[in-house]
ROMIVO-631389 format. One record per residue: x, y, z of N, C-alpha, C, O, CB in turn; residue number from 0; residue in three letters. Coordinates in steps of 0.05 Angstrom, whole numbers, plus 32768, in hexadecimal, padded with zeros to 4 digits. Glycine has a CB too. Example, Ala and Ser with C-alpha at 12.3 -4.5 7.8 and 13.67 -1.06 7.14 Angstrom:
! ROMIVO-631389
{rec {8108,7F8E,809C},{80F6,7FA6,809C},{8108,7FBE,809C},{811D,7FBE,80A9},{80E2,7FA7,80B5},0,'ala'};
{rec {8101,7FD3,808E},{8111,7FEB,808F},{8102,8001,809D},{810C,8017,80A1},{811A,7FF4,8072},1,'ser'};
//
This chain:
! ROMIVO-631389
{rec {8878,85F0,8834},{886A,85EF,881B},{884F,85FD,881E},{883E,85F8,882E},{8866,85D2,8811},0,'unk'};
{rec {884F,8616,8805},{8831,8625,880C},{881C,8610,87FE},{8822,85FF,87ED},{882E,864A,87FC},1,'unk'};
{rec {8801,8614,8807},{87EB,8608,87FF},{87F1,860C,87E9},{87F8,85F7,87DF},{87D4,860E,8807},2,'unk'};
{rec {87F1,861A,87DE},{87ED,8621,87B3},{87FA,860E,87A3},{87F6,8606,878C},{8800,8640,87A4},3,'unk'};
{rec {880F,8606,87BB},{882A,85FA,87AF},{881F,85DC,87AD},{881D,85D0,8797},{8849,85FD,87C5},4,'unk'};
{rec {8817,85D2,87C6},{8804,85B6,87C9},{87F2,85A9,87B8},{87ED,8591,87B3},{87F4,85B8,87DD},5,'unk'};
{rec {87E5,85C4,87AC},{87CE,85BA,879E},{87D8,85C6,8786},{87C5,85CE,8779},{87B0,85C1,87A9},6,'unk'};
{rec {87E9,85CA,877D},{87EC,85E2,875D},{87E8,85CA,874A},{87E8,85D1,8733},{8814,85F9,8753},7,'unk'};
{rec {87E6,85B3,874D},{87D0,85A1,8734},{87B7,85A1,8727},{87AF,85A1,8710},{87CB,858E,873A},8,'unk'};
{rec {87AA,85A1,8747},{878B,85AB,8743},{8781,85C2,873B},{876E,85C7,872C},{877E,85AA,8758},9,'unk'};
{rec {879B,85D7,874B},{878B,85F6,8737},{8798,85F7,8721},{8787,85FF,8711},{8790,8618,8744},10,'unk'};
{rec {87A5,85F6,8719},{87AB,85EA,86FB},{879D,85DA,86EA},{8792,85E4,86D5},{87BE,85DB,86FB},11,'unk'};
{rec {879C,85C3,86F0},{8780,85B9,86E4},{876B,85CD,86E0},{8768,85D3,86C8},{8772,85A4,86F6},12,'unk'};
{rec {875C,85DA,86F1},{8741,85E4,86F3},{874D,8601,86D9},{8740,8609,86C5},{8735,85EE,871D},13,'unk'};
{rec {8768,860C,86E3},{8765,862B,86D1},{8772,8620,86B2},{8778,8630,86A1},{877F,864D,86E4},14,'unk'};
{rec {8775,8606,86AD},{8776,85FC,869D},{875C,85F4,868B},{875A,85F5,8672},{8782,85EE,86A5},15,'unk'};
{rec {8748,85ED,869C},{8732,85EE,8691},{8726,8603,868A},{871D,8606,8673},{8726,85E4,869D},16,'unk'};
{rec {8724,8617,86A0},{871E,8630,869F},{8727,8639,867F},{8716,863C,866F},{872D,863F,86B9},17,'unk'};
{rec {8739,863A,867B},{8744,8649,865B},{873E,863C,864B},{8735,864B,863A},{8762,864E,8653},18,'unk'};
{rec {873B,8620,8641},{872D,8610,8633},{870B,8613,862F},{86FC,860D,861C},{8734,85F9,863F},19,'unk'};
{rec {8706,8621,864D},{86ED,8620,8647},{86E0,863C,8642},{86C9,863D,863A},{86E1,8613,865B},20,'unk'};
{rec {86F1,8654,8646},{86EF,866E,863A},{86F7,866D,861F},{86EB,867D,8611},{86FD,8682,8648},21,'unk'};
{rec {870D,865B,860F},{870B,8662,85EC},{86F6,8654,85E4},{86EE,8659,85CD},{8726,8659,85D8},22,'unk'};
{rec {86E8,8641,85F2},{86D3,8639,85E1},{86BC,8647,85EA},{86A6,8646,85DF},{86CF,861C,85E0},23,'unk'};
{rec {86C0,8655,85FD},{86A4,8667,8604},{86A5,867D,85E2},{8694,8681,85D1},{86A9,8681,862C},24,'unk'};
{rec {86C4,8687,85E3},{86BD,8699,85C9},{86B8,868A,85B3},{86A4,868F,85A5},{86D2,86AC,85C2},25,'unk'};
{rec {86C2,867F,85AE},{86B9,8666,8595},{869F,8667,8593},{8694,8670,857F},{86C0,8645,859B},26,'unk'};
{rec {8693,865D,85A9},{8676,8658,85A4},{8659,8665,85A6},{8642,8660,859E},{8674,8647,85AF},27,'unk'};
{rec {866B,867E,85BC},{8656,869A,85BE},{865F,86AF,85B6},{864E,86C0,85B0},{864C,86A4,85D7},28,'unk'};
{rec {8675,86B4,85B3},{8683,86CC,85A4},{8688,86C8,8589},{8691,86DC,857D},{869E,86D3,85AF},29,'unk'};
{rec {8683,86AB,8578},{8683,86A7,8564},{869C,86A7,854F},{869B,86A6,8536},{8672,86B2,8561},30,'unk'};
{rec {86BA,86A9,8565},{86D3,86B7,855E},{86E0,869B,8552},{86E8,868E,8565},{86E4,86C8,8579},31,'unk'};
{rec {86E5,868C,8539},{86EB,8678,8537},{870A,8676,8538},{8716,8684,8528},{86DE,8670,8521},32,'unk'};
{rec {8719,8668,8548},{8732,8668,854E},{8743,865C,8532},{873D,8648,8524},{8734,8658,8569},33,'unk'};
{rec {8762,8673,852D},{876F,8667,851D},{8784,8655,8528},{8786,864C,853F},{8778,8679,850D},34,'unk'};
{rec {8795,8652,850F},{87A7,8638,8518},{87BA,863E,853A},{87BE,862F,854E},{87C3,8631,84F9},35,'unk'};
{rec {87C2,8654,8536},{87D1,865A,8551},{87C0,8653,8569},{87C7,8641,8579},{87D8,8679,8553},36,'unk'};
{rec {87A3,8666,856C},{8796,8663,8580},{8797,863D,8584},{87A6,8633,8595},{8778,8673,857A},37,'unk'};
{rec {8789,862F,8576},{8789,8617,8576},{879E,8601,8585},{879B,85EC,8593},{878A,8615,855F},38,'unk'};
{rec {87B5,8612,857B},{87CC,8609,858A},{87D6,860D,85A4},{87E1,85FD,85B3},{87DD,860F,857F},39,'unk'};
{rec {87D0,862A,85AA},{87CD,8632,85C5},{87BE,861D,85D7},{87C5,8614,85ED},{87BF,864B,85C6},40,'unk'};
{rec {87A0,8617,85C5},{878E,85FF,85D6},{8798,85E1,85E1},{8790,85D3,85F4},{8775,85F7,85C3},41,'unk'};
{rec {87B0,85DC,85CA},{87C2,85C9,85D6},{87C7,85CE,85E6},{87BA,85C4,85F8},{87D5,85C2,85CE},42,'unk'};
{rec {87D7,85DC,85EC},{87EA,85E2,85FD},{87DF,85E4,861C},{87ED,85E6,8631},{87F8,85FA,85F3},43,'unk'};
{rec {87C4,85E4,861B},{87AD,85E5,8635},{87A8,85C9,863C},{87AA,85BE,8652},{878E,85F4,862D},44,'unk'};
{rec {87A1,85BE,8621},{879C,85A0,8627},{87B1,858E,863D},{87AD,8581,8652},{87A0,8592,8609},45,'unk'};
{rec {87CF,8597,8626},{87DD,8580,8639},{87DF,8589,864B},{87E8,857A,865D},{87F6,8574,8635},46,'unk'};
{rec {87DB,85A4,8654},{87EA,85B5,8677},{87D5,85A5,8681},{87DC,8599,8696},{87E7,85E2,8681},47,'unk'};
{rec {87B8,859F,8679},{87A6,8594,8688},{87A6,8575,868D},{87A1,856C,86A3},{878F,859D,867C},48,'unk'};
{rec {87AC,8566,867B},{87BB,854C,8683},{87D3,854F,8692},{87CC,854B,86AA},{87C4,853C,866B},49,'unk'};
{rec {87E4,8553,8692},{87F4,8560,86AB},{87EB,855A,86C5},{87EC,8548,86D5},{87F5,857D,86AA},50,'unk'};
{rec {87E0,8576,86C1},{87D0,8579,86E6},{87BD,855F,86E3},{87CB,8550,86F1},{87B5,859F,86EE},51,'unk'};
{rec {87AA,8551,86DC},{87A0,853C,86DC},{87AF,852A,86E2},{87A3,8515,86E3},{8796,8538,86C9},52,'unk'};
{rec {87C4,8527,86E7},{87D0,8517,86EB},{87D9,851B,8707},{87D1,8513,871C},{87E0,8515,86D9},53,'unk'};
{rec {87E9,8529,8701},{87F9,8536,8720},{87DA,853A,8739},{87DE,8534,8751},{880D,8563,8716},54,'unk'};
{rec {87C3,8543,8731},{87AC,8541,873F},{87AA,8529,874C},{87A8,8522,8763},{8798,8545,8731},55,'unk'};
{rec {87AC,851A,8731},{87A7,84EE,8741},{87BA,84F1,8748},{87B3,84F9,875E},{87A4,84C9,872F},56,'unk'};
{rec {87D5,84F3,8749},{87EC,84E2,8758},{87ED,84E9,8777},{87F8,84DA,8787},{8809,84E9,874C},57,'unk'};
{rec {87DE,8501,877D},{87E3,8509,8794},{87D9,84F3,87A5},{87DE,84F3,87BD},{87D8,8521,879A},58,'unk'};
{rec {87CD,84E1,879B},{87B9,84BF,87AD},{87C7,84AB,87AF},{87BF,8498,87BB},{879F,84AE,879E},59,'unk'};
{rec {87E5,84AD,87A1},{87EE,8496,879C},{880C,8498,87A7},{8811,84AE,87B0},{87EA,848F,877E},60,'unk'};
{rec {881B,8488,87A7},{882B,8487,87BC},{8847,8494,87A9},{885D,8497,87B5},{882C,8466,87CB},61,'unk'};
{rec {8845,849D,8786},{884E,84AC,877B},{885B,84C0,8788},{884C,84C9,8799},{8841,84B2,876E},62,'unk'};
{rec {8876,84CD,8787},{887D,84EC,878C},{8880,84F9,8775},{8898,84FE,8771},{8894,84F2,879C},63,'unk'};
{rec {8872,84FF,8767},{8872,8513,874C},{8865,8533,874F},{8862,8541,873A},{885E,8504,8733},64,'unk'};
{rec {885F,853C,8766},{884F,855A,876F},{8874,8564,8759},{8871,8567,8740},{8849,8566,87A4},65,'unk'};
{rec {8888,8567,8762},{8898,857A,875A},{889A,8570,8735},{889A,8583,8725},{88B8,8578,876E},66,'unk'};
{rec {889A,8555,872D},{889E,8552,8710},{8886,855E,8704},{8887,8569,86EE},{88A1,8534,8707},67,'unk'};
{rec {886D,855D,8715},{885A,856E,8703},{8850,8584,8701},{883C,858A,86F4},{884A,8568,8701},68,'unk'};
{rec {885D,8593,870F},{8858,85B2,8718},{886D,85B4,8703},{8865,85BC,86ED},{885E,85C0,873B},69,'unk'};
{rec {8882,85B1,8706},{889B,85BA,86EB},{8893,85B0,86D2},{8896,85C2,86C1},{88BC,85AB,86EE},70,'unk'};
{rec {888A,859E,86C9},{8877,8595,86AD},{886B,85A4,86A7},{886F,85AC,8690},{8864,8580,86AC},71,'unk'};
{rec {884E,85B8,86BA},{8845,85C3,86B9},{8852,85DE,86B9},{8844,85ED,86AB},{8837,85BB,86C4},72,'unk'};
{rec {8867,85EA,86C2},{8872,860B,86BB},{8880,8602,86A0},{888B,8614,8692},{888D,861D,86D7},73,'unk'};
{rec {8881,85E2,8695},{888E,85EA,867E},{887D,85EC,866F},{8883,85F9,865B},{88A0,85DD,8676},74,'unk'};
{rec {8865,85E2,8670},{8850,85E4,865A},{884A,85FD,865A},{8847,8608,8645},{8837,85D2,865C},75,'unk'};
{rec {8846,860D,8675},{8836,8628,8670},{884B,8634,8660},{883F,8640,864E},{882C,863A,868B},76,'unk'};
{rec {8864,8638,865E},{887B,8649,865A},{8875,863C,863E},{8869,864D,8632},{889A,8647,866C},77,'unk'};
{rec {8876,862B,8632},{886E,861F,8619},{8856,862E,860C},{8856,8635,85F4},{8866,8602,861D},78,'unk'};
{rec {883E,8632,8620},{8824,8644,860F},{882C,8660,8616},{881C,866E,860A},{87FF,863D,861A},79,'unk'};
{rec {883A,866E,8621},{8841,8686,862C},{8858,868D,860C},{8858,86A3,8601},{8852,8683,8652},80,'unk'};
{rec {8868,8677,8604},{8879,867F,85EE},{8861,8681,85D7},{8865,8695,85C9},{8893,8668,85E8},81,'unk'};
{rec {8851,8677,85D3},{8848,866C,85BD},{882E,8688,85C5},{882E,869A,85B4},{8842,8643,85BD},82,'unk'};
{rec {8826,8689,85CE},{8818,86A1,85D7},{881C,86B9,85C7},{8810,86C3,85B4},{881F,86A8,85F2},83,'unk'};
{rec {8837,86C0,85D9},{8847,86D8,85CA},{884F,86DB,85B5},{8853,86F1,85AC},{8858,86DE,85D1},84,'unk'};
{rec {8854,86C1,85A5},{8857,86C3,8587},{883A,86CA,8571},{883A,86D6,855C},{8864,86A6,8580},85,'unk'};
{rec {881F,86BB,857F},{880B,86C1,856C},{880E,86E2,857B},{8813,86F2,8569},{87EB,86AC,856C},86,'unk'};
{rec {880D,86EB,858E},{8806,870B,8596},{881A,8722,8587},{8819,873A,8585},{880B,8710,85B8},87,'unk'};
{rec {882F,8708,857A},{884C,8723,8565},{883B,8722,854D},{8833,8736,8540},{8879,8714,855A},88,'unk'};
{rec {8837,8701,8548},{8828,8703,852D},{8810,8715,852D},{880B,871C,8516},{881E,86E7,8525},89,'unk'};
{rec {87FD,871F,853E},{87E9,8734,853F},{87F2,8752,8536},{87E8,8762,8526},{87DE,8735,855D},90,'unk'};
{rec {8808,8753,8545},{8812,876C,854D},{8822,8772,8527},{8823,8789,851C},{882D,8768,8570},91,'unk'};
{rec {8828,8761,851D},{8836,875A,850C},{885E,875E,850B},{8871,8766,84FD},{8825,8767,84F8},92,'unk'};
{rec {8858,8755,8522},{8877,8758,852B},{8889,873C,8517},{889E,8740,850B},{8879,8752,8558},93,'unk'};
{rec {887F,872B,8516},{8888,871F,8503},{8874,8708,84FB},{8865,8700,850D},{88A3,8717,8509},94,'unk'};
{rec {8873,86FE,84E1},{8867,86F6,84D3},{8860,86D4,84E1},{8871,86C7,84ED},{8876,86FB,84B8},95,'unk'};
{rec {8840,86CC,84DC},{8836,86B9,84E9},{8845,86A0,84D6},{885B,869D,84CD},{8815,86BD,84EA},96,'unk'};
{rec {8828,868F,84D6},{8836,8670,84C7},{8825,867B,84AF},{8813,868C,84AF},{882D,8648,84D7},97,'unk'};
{rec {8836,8665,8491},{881D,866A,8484},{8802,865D,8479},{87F1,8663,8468},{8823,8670,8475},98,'unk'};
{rec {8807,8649,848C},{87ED,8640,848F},{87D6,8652,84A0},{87BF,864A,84A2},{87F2,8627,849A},99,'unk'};
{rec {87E0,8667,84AA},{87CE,8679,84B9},{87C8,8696,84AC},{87C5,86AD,84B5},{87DB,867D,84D6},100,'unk'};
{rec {87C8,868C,8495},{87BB,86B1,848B},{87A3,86AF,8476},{87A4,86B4,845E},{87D8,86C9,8477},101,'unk'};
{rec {8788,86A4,848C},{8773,86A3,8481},{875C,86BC,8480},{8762,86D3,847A},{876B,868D,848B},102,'unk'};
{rec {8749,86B6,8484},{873A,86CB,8479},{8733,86D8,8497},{8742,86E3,84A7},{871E,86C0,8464},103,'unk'};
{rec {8712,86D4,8498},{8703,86DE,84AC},{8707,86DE,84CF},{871E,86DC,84D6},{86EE,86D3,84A6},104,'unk'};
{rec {86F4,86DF,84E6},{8701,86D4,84F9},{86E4,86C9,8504},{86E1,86BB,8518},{8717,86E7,850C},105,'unk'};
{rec {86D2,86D2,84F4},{86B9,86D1,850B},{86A6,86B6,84F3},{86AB,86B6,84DB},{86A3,86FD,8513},106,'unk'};
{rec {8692,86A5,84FD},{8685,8690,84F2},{8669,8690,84EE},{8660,8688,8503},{868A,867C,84FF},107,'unk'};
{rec {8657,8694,84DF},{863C,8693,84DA},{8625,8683,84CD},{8628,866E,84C1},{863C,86A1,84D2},108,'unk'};
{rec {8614,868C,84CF},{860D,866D,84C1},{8609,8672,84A0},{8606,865D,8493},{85EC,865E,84D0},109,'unk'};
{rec {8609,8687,8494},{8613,8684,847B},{862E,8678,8479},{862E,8665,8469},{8612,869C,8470},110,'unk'};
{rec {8646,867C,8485},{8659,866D,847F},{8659,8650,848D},{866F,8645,8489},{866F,867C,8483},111,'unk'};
{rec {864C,8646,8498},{8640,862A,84A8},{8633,861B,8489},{863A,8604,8486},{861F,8633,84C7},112,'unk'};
{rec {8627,8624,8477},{860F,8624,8470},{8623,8616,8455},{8623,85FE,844F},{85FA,8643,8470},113,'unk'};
{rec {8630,8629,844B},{864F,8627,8438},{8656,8614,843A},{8652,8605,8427},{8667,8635,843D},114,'unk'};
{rec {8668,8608,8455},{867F,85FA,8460},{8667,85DA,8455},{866C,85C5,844A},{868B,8602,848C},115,'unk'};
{rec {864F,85E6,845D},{8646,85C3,845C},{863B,85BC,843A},{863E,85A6,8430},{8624,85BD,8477},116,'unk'};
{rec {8631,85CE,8431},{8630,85D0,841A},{8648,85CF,8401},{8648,85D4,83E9},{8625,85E3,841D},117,'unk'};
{rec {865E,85C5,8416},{8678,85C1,8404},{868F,85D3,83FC},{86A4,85CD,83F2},{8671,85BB,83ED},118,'unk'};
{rec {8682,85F2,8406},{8697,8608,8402},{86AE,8605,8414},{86AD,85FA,842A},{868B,8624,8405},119,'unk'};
{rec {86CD,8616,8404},{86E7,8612,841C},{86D9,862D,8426},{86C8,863D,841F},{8712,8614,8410},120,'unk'};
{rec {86ED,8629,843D},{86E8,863C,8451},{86FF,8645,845D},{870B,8635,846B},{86D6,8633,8463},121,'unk'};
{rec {8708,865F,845B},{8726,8668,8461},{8728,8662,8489},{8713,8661,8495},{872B,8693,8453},122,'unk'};
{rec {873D,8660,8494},{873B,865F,849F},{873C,867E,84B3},{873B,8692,84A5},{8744,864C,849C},123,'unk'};
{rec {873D,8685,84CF},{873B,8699,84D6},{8768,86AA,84D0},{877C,869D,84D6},{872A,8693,84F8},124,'unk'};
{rec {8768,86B8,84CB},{877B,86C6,84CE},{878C,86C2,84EA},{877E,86C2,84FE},{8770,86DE,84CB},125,'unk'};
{rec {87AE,86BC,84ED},{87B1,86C3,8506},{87C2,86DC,850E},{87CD,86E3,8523},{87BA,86AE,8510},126,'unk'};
{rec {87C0,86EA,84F1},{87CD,8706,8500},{87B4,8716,84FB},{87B8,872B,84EF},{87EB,8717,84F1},127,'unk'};
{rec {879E,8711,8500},{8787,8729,850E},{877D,8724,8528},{876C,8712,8529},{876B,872D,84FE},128,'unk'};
{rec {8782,872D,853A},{8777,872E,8557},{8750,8729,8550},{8747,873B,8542},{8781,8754,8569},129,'unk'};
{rec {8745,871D,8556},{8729,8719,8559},{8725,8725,856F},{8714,8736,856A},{871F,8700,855A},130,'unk'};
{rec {872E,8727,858B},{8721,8739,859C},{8739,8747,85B2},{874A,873A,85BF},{8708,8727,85AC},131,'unk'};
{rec {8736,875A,85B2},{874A,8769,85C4},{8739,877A,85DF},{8724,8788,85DD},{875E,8780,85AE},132,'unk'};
{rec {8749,8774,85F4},{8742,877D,860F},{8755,878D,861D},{8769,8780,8622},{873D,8769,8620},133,'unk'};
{rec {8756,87A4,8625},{8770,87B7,8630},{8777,87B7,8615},{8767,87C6,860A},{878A,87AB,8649},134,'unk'};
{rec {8785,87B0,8608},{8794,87BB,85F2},{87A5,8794,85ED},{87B1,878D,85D9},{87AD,87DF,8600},135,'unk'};
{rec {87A0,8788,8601},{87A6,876A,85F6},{878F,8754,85EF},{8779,874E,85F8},{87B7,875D,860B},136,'unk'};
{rec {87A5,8747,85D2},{8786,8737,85C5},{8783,871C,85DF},{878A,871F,85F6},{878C,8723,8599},137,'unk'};
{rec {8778,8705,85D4},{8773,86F3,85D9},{8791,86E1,85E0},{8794,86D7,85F7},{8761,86ED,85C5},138,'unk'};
{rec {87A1,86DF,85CF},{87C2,86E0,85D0},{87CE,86E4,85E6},{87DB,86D7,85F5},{87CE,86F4,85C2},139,'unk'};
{rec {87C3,86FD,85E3},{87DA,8710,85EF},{87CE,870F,8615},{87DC,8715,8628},{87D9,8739,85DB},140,'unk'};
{rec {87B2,8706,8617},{87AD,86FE,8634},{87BA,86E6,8633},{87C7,86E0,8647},{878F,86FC,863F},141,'unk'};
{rec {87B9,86D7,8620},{87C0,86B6,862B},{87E3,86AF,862D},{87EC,8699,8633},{87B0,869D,8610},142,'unk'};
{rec {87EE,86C1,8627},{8804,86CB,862F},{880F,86CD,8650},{881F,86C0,865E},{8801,86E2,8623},143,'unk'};
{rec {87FA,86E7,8654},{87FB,86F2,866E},{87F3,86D2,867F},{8800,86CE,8693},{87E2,8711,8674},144,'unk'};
{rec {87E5,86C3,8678},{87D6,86B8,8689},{87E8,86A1,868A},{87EF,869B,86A1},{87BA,86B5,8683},145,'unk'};
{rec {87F2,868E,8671},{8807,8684,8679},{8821,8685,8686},{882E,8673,868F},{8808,867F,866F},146,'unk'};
{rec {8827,86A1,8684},{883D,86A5,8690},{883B,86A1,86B0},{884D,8696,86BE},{8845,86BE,8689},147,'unk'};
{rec {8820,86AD,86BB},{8816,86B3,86D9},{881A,868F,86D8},{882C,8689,86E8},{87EE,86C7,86E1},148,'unk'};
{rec {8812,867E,86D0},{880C,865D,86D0},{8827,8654,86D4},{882E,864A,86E9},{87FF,864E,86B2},149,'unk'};
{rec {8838,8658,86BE},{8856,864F,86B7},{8860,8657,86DA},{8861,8645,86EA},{8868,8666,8695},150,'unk'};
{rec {8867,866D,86DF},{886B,867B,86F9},{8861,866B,8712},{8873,8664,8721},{885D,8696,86F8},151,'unk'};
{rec {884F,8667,8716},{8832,865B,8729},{8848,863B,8731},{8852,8633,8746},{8808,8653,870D},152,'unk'};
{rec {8849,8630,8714},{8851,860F,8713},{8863,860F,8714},{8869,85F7,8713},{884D,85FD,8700},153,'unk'};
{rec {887E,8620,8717},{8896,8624,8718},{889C,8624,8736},{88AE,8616,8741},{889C,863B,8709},154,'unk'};
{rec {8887,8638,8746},{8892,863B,8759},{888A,8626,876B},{8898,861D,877D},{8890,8654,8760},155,'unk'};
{rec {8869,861A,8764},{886C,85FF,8771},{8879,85E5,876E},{887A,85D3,877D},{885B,85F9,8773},156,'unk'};
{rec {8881,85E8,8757},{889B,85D4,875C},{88B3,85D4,8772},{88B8,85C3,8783},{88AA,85D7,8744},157,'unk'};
{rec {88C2,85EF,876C},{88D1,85F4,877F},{88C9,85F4,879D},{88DC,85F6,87AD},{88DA,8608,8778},158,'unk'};
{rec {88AB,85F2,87AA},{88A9,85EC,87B8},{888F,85D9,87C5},{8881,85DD,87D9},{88B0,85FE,87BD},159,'unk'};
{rec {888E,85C6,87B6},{8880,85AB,87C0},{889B,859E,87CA},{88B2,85A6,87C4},{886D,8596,87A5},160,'unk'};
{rec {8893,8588,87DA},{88AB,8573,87E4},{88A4,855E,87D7},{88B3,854B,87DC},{88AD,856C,8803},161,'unk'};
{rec {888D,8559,87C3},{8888,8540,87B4},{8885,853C,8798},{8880,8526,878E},{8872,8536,87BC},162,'unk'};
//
C-alpha cells in the first residue's frame, strides 16, 4: 500500500477544502457571484469533505472503513466531475442548462447590494456564461479536470488500502 493510498482521506479533506476555499476566494475578491450549477458543484465538495472527515477520524478507531471511504469518495468526485461537465456543455452551449439558471449578470456590486436590500429582485447569475476562463477552460471546465484527477486519486486508493 503506497503512502497516498494510507492517507487519501486527509488529502482529500485538505484539496477539498482547498476548492471550497478558491470559489469563495472568487466570490469574494473576484466578485464572480456563483449560479445555480456552480452552487451545486459546492455540494458536491461539501459532502466529498464529510467523507474524508470521516475516513480521517476512523483511521483512530478500531473501524476498517480506509477502502469504504476512498470509494465514497471516487464516487462523489465522479459525481462533481459529471456535474462539472454538464455546467461546462451548458457554457459551451452544447446543450441547454436548467431553467432556473438563465439569469442575468455574473459579477456583484454595491449598487446591486444596495437594490437587493432596498427590496429590489435580483436575477440571478447566468449558467451558460463562463465568468472566468483560463487556457481556454472556465471555472467548470477546471473543476471537471480536477475532479476527475480526485475521482481517479480515491479510486485507486481504495483498490489499494487494506482497511
Amino acid at each position: 500500500m503506497t503512502s497516498i493510498a494510507r492517507h487519501w482521506p486527509l488529502v482529500a479533506f485538505f484539496a477539498c477544502a482547498l476548492a471550497l476555499g478558491v470559489a469563495h476566494a472568487f466570490e469574494t475578491f473576484g466578485h464572480l457571484a456563483p449560479c445555480e450549477l456552480c452552487l451545486k458543484q459546492r455540494e458536491v465538495y461539501w459532502a466529498a469533505l464529510t467523507i474524508a472527515g470521516v475516513g480521517a477520524v476512523s483511521r483512530f478507531t478500531p473501524l476498517k472503513l480506509g477502502r469504504w471511504v476512498c470509494a465514497a469518495l471516487g464516487l462523489a468526485f465522479a459525481c462533481g466531475a459529471a456535474l462539472a461537465l454538464y455546467h461546462a456543455g451548458v457554457e459551451w452551449k452544447f446543450w441547454p442548462g436548467p431553467a432556473s439558471c438563465s439569469g442575468g449578470q455574473g459579477a456583484v456590486n454595491t449598487a446591486d447590494l444596495t437594490r437587493l436590500l432596498q427590496g429590489a429582485a435580483m436575477a440571478p447569475p447566468s449558467c451558460d456564461r463562463a465568468a472566468w476562463v483560463f487556457l481556454g477552460l472556465s471555472m467548470a471546465g477546471w473543476n471537471a479536470v480536477v475532479s476527475m484527477g480526485l475521482a481517479a486519486a480515491s479510486l485507486y486508493s481504495a483498490r489499494a488500502t487494506d482497511r
